[in-house]
mmCIF file of the N, C-alpha and C atoms, coordinates in Angstrom:
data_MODEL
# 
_entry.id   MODEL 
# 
loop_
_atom_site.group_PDB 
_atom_site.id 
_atom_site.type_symbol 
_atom_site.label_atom_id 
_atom_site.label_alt_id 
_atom_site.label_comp_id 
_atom_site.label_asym_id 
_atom_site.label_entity_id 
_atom_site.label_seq_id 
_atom_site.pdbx_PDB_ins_code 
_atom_site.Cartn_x 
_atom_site.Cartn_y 
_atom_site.Cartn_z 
_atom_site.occupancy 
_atom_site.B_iso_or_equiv 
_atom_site.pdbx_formal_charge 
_atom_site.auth_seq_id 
_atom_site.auth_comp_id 
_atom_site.auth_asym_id 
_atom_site.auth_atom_id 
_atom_site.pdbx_PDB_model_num 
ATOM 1   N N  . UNK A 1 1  ? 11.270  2.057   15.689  1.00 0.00 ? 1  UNK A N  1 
ATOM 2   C CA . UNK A 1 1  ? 10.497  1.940   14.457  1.00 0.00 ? 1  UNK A CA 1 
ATOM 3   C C  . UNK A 1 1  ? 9.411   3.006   14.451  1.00 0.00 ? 1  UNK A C  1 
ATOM 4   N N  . UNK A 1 2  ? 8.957   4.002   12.905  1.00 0.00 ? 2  UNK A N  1 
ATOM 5   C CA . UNK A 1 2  ? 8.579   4.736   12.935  1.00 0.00 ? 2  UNK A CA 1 
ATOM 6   C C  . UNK A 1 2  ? 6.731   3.868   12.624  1.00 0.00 ? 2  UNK A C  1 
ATOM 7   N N  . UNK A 1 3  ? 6.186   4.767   13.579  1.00 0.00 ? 3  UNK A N  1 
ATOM 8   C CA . UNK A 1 3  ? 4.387   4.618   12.943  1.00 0.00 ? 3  UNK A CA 1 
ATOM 9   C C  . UNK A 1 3  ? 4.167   4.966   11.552  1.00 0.00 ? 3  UNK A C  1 
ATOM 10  N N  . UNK A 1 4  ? 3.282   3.592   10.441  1.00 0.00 ? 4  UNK A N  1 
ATOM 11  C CA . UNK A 1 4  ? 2.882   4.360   9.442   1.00 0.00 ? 4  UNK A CA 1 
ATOM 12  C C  . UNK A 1 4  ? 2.142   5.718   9.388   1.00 0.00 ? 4  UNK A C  1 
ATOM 13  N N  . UNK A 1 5  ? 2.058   6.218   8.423   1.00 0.00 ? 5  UNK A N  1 
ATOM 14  C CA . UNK A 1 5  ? 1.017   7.516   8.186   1.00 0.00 ? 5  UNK A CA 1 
ATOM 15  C C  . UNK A 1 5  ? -0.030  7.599   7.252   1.00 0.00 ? 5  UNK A C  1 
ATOM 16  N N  . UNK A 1 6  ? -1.374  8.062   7.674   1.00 0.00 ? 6  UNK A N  1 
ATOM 17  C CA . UNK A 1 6  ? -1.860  7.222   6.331   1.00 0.00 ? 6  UNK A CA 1 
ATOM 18  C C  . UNK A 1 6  ? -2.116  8.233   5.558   1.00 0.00 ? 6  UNK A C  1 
ATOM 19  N N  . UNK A 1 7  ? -1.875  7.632   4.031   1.00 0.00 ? 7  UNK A N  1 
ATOM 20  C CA . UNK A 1 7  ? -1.404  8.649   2.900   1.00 0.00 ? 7  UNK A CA 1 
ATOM 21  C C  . UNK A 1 7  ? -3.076  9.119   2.713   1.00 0.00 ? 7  UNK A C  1 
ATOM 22  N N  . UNK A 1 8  ? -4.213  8.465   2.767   1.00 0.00 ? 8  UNK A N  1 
ATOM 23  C CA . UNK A 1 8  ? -5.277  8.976   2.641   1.00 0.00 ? 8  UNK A CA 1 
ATOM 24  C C  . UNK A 1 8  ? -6.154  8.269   3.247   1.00 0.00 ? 8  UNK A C  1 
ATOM 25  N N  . UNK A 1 9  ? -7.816  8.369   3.608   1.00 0.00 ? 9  UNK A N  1 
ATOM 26  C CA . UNK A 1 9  ? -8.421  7.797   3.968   1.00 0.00 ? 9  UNK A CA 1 
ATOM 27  C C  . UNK A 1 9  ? -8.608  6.777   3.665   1.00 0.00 ? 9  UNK A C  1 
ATOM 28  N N  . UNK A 1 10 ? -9.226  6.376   2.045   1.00 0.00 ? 10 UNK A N  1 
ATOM 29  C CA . UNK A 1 10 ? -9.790  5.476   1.628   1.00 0.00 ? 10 UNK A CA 1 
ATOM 30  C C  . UNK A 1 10 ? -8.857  4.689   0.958   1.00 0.00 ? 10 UNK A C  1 
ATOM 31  N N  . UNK A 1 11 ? -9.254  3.552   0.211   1.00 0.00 ? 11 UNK A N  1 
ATOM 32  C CA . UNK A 1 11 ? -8.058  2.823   -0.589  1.00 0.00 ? 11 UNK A CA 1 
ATOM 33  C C  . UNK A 1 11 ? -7.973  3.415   -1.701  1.00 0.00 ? 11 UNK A C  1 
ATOM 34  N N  . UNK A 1 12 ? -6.696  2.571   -2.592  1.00 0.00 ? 12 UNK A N  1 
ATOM 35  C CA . UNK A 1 12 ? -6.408  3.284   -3.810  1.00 0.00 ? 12 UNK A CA 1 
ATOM 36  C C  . UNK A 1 12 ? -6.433  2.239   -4.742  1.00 0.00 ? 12 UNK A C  1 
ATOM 37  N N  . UNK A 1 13 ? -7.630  2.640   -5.772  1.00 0.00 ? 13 UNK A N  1 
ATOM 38  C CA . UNK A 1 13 ? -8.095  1.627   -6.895  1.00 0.00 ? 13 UNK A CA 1 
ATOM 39  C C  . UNK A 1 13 ? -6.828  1.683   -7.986  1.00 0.00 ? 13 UNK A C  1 
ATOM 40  N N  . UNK A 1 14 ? -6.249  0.586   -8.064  1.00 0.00 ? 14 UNK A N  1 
ATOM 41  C CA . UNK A 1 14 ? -5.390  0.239   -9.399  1.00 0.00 ? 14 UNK A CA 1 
ATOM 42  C C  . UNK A 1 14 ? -5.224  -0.877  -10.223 1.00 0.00 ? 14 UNK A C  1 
ATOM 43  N N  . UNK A 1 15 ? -5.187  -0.858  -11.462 1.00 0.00 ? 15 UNK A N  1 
ATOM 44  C CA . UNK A 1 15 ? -5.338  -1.822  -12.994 1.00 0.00 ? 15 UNK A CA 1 
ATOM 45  C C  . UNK A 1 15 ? -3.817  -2.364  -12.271 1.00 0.00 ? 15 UNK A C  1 
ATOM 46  N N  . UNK A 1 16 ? -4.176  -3.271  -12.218 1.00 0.00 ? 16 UNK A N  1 
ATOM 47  C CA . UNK A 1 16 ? -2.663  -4.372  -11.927 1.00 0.00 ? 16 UNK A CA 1 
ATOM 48  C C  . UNK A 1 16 ? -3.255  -4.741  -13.313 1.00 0.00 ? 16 UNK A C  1 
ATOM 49  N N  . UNK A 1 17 ? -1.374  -5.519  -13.801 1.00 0.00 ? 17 UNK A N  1 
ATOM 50  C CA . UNK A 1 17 ? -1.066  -6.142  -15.263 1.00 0.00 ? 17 UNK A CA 1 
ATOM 51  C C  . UNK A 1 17 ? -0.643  -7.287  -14.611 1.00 0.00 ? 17 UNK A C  1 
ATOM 52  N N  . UNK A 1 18 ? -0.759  -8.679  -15.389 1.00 0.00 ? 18 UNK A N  1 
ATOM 53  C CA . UNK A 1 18 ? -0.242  -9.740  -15.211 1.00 0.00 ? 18 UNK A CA 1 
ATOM 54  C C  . UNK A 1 18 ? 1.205   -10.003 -15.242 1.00 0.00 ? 18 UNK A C  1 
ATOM 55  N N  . UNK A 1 19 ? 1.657   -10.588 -14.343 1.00 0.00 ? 19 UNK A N  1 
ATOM 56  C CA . UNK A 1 19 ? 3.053   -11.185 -14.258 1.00 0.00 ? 19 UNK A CA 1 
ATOM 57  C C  . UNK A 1 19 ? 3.821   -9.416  -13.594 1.00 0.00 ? 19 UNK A C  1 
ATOM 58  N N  . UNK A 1 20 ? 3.518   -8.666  -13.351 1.00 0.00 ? 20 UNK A N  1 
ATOM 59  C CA . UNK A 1 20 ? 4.086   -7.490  -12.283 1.00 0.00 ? 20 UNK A CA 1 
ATOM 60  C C  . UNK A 1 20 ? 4.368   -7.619  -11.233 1.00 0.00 ? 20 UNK A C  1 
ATOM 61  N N  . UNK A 1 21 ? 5.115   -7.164  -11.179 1.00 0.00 ? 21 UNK A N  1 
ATOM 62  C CA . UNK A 1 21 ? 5.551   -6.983  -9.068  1.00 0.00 ? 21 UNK A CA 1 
ATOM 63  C C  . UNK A 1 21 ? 5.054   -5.505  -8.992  1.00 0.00 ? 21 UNK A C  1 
ATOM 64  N N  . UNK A 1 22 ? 4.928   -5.351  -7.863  1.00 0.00 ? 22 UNK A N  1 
ATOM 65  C CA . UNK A 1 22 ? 4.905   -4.502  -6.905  1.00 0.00 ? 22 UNK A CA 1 
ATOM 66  C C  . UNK A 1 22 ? 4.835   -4.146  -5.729  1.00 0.00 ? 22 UNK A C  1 
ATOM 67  N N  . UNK A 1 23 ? 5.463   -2.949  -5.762  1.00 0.00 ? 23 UNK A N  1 
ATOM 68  C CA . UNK A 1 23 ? 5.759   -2.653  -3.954  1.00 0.00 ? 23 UNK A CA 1 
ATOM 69  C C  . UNK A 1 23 ? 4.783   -1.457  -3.502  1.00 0.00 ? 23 UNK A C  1 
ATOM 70  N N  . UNK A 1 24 ? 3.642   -2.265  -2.666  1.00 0.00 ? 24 UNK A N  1 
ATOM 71  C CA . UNK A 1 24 ? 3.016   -1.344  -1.477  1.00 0.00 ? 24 UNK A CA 1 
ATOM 72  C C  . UNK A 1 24 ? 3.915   -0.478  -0.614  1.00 0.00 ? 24 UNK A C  1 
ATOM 73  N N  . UNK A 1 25 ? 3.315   0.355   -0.410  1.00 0.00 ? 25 UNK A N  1 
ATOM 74  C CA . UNK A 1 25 ? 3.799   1.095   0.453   1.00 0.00 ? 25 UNK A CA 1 
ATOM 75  C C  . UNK A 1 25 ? 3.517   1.541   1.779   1.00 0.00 ? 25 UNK A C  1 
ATOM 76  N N  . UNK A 1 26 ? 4.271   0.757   2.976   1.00 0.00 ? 26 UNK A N  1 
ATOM 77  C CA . UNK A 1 26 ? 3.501   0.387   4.193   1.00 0.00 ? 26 UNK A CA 1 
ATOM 78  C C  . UNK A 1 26 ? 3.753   2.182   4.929   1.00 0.00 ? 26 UNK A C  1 
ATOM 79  N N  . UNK A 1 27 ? 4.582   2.598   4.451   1.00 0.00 ? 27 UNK A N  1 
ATOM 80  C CA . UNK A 1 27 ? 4.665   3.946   5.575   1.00 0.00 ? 27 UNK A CA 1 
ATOM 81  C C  . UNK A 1 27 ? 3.964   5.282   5.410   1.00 0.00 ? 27 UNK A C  1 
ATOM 82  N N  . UNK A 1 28 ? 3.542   5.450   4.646   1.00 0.00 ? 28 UNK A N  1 
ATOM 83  C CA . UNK A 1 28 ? 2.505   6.471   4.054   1.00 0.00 ? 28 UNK A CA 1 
ATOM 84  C C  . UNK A 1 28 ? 3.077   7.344   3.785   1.00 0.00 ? 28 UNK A C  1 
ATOM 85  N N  . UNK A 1 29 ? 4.772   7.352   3.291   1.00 0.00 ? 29 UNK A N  1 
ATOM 86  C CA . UNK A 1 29 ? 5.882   8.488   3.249   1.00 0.00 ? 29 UNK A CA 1 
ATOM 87  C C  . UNK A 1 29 ? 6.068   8.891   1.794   1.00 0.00 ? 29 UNK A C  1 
ATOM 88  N N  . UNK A 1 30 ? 5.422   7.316   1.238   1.00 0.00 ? 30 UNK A N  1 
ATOM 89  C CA . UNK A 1 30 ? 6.012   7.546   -0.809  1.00 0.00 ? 30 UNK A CA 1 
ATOM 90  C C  . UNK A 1 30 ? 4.890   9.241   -1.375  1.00 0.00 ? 30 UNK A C  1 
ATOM 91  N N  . UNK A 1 31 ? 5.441   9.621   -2.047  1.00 0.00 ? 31 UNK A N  1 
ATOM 92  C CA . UNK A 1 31 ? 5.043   10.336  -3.066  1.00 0.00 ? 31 UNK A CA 1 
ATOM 93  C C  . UNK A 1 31 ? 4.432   9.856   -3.954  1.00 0.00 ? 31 UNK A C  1 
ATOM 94  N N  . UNK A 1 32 ? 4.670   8.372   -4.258  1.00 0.00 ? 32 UNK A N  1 
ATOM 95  C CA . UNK A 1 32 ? 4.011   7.773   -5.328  1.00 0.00 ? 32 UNK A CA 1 
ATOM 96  C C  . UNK A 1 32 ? 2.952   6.420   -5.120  1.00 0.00 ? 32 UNK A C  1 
ATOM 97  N N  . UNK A 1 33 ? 1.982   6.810   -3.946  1.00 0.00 ? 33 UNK A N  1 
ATOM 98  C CA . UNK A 1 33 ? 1.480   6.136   -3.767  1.00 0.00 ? 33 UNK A CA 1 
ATOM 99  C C  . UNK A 1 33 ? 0.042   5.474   -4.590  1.00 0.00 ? 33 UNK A C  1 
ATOM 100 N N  . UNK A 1 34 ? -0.204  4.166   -4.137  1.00 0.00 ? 34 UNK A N  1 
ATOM 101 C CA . UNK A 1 34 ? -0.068  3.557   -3.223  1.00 0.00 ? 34 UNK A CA 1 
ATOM 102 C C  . UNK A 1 34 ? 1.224   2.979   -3.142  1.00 0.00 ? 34 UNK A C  1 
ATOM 103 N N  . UNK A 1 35 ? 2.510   3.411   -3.743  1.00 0.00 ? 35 UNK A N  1 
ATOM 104 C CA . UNK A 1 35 ? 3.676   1.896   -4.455  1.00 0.00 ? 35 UNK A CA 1 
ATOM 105 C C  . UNK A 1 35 ? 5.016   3.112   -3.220  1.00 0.00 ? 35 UNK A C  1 
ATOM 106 N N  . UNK A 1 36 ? 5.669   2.016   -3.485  1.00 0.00 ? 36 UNK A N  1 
ATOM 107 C CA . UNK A 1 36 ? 6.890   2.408   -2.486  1.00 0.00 ? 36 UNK A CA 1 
ATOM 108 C C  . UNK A 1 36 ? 8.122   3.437   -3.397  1.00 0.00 ? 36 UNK A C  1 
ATOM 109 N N  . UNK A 1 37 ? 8.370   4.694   -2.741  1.00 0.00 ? 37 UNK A N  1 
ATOM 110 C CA . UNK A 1 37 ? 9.380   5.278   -3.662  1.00 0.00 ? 37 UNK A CA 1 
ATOM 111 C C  . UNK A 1 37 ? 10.799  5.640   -2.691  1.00 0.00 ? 37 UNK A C  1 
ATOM 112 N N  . UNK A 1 38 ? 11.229  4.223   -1.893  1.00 0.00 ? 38 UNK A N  1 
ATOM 113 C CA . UNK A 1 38 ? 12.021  4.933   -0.789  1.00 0.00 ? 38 UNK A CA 1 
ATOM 114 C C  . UNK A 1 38 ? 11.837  5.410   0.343   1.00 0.00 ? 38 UNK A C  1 
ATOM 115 N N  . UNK A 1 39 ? 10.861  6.349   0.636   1.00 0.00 ? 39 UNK A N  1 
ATOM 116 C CA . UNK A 1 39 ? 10.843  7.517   1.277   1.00 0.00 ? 39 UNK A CA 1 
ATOM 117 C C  . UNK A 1 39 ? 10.633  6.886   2.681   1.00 0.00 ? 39 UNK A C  1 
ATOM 118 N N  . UNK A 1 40 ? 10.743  5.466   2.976   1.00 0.00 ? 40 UNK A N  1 
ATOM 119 C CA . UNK A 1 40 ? 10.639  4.696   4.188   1.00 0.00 ? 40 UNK A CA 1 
ATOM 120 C C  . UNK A 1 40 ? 12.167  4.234   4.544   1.00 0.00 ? 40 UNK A C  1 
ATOM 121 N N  . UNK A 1 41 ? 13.082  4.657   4.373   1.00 0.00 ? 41 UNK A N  1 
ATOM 122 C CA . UNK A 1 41 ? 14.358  4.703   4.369   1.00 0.00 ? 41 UNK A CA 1 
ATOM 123 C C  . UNK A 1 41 ? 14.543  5.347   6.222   1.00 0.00 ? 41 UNK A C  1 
ATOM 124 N N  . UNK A 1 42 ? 14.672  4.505   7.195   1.00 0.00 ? 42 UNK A N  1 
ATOM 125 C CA . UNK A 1 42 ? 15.394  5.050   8.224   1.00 0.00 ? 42 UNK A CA 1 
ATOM 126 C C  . UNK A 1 42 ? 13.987  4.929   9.173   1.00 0.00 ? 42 UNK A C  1 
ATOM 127 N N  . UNK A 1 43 ? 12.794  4.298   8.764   1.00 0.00 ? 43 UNK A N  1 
ATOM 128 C CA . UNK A 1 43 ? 11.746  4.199   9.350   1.00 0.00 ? 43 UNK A CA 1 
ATOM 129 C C  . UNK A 1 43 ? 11.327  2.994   10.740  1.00 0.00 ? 43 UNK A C  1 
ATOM 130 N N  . UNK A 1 44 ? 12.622  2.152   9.511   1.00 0.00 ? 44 UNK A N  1 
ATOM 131 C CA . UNK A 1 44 ? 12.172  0.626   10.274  1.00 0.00 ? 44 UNK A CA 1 
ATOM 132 C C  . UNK A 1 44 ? 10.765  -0.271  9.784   1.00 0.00 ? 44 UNK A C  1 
ATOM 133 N N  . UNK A 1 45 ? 10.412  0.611   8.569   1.00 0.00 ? 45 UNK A N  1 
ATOM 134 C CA . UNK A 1 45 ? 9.435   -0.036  7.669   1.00 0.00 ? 45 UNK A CA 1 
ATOM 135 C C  . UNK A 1 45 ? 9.705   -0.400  6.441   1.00 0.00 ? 45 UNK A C  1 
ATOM 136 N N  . UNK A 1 46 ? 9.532   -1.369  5.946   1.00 0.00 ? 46 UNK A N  1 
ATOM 137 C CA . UNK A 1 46 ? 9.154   -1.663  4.640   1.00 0.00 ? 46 UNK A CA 1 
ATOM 138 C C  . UNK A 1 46 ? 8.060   -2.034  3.479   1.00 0.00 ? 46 UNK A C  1 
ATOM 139 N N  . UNK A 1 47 ? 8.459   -1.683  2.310   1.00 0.00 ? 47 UNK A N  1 
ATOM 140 C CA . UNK A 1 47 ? 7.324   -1.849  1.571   1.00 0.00 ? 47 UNK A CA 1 
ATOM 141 C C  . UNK A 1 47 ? 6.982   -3.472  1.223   1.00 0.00 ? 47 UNK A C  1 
ATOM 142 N N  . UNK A 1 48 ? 5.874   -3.761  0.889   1.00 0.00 ? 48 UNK A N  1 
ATOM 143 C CA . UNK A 1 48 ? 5.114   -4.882  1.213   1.00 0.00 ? 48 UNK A CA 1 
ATOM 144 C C  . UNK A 1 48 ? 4.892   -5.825  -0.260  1.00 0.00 ? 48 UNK A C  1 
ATOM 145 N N  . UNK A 1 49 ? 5.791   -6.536  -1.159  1.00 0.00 ? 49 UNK A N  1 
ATOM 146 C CA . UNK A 1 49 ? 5.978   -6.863  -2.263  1.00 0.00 ? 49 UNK A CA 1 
ATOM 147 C C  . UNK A 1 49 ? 4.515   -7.702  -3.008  1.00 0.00 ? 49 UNK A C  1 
ATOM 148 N N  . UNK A 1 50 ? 3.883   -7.576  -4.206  1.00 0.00 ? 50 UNK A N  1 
ATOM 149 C CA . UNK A 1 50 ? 2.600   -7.892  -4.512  1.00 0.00 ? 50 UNK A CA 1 
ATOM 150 C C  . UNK A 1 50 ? 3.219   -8.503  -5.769  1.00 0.00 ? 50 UNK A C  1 
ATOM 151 N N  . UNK A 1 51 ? 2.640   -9.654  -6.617  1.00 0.00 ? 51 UNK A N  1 
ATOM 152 C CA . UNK A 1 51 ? 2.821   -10.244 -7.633  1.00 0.00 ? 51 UNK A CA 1 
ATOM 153 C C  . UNK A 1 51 ? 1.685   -10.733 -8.508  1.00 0.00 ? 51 UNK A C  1 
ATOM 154 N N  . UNK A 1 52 ? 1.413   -9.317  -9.350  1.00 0.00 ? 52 UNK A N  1 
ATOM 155 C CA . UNK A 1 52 ? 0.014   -9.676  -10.182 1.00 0.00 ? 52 UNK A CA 1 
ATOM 156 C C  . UNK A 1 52 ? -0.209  -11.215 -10.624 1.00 0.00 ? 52 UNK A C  1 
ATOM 157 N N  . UNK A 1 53 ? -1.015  -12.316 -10.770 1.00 0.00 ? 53 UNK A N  1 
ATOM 158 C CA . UNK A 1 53 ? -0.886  -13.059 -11.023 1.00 0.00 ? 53 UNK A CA 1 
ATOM 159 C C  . UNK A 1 53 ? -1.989  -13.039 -12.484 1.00 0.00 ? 53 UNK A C  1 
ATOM 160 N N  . UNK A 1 54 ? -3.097  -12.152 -12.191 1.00 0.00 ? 54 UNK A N  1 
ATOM 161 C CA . UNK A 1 54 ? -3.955  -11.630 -13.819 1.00 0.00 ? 54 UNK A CA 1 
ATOM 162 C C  . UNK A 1 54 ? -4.067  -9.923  -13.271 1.00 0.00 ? 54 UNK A C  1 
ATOM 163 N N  . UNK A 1 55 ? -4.549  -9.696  -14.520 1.00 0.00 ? 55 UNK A N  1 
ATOM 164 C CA . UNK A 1 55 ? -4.448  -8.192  -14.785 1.00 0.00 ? 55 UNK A CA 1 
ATOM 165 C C  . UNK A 1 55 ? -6.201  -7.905  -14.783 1.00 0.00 ? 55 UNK A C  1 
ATOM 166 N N  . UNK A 1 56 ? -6.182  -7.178  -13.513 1.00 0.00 ? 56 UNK A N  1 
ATOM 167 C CA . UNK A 1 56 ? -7.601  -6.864  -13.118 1.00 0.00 ? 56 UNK A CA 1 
ATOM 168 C C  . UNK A 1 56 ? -7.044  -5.230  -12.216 1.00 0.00 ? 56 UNK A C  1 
ATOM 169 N N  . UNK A 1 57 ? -8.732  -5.130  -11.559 1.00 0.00 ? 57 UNK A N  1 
ATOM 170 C CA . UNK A 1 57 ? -8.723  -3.945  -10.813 1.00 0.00 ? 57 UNK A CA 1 
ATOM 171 C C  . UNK A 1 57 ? -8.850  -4.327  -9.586  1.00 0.00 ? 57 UNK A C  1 
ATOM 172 N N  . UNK A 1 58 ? -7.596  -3.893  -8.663  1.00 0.00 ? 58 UNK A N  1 
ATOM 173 C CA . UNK A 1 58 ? -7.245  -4.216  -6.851  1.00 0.00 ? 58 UNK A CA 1 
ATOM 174 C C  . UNK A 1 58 ? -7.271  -2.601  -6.334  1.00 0.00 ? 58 UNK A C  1 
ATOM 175 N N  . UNK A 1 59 ? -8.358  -2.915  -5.056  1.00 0.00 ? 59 UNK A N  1 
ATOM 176 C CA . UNK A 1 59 ? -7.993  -2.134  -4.088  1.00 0.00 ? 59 UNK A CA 1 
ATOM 177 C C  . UNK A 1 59 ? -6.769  -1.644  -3.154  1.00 0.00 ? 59 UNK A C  1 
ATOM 178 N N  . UNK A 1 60 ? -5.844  -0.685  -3.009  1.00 0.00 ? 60 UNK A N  1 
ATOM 179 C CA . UNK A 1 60 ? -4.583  -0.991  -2.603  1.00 0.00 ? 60 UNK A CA 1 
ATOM 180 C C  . UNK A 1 60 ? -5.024  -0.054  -0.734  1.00 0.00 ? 60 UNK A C  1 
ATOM 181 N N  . UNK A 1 61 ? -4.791  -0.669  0.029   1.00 0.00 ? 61 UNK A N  1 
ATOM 182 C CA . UNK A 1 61 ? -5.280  0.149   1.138   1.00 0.00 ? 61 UNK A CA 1 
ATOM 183 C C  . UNK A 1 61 ? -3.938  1.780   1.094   1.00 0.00 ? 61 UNK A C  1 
ATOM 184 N N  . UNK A 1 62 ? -4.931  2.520   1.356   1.00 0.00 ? 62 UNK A N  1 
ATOM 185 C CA . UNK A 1 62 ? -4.485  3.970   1.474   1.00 0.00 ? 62 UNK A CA 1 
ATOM 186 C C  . UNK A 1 62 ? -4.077  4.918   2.840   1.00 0.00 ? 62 UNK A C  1 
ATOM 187 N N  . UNK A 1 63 ? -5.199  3.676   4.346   1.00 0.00 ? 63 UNK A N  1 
ATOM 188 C CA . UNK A 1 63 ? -4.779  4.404   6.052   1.00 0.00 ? 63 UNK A CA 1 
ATOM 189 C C  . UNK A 1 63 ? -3.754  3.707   6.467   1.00 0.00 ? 63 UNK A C  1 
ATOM 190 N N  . UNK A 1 64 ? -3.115  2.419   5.866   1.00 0.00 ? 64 UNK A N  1 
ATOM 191 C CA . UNK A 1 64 ? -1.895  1.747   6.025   1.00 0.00 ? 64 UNK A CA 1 
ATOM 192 C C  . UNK A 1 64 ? -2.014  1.107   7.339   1.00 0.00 ? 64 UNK A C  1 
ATOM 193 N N  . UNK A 1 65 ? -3.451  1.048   7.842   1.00 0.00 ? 65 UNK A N  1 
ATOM 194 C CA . UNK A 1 65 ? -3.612  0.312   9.003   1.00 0.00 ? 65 UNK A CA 1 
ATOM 195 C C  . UNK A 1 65 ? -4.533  -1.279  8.585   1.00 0.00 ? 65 UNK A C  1 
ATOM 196 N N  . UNK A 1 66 ? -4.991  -1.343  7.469   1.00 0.00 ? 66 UNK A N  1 
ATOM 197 C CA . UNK A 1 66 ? -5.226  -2.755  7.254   1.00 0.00 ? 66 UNK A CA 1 
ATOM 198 C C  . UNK A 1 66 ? -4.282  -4.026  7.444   1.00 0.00 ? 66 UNK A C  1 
ATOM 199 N N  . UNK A 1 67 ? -5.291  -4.877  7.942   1.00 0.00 ? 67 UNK A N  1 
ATOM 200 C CA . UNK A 1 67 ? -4.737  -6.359  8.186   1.00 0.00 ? 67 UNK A CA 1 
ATOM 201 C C  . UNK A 1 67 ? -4.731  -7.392  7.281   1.00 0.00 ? 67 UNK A C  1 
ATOM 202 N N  . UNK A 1 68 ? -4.520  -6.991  6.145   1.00 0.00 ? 68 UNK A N  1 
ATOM 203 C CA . UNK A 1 68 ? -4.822  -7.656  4.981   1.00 0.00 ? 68 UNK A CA 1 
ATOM 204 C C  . UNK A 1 68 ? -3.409  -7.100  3.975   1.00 0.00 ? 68 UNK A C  1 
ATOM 205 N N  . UNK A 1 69 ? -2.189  -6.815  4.270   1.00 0.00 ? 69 UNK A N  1 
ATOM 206 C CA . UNK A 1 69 ? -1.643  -5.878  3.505   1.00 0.00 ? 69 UNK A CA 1 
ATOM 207 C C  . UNK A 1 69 ? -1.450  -6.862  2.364   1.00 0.00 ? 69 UNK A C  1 
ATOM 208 N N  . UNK A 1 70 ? -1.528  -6.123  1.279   1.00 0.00 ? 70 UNK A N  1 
ATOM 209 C CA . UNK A 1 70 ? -1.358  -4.733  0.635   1.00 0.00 ? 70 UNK A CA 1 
ATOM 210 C C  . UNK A 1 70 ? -2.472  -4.328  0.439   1.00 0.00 ? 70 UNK A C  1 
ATOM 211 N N  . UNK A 1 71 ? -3.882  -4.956  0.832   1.00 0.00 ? 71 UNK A N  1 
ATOM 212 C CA . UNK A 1 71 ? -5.156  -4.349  0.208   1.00 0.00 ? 71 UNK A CA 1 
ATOM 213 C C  . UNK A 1 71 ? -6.001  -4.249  1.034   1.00 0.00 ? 71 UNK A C  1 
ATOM 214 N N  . UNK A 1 72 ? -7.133  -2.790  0.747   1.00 0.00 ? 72 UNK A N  1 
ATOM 215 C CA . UNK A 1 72 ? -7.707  -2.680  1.728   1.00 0.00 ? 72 UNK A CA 1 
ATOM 216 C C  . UNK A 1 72 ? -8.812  -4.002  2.419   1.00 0.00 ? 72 UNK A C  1 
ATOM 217 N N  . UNK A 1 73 ? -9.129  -3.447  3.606   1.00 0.00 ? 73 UNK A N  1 
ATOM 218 C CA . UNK A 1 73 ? -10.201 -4.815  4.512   1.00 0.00 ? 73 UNK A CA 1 
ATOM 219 C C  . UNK A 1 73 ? -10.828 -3.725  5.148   1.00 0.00 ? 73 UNK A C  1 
ATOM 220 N N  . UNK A 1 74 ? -11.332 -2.904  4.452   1.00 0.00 ? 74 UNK A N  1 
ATOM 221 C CA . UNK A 1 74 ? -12.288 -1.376  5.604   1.00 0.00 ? 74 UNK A CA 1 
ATOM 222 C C  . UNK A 1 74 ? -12.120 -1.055  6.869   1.00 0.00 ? 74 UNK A C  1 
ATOM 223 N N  . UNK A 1 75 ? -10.892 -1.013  7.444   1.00 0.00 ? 75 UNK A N  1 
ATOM 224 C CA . UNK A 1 75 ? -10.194 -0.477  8.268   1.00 0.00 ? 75 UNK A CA 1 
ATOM 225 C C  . UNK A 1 75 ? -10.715 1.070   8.383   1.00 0.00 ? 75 UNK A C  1 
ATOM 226 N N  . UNK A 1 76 ? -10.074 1.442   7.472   1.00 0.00 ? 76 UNK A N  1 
ATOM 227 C CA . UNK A 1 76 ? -10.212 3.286   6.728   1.00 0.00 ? 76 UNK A CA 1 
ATOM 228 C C  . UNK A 1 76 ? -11.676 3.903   7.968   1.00 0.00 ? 76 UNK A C  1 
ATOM 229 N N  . UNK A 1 77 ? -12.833 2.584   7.797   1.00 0.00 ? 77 UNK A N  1 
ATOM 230 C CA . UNK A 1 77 ? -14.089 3.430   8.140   1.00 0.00 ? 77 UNK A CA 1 
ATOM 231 C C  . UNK A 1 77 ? -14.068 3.510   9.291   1.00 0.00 ? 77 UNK A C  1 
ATOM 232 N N  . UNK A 1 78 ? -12.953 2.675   10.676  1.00 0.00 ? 78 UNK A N  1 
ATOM 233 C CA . UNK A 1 78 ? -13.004 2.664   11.592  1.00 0.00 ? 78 UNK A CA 1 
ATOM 234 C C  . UNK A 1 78 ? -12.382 4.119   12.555  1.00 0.00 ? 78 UNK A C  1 
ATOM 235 N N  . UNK A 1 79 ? -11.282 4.570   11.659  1.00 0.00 ? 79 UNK A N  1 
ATOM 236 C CA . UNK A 1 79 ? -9.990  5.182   12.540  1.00 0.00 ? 79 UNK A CA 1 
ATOM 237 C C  . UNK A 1 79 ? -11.109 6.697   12.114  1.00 0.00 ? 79 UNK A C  1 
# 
């Protein structure tokens, strides 16, 4: 199994809509992050499924080392 990578330091602020899914992206490989586009294919990782329940603004963690997945827990300030 491959180590995540983290796509950036800090987290990534996004408008979730109600009643959405979405897929985090645990390997720091997507292009389209914070959300999963594949690119964890052959890693031994997967992306981490989220289900807006209201439509607000979520932190999505961005060093992919939080213990809270899919959202950041200030990990980021440690590494």
């Amino acid at each position: 199994m491959a180590d995540p990578i983290p796509a950036q330091k800090g987290p990534y602020k996004v408008s979730v809509e109600a009643g959405r899914k979405y897929f985090w992206c645990a390997c720091g490989r997507s292009q389209k992050q914070p959300f999963c586009d594949g690119s964890h294919k052959g890693t031994g990782l997967n992306p981490v499924p989220f289900s807006a329940e209201q439509s607000k603004d979520l932190w999505f963690c961005g060093c992919k080392a939080t213990s809270k997945q899919p959202f950041c827990d200030g990990t980021h300030a440690k590494l």
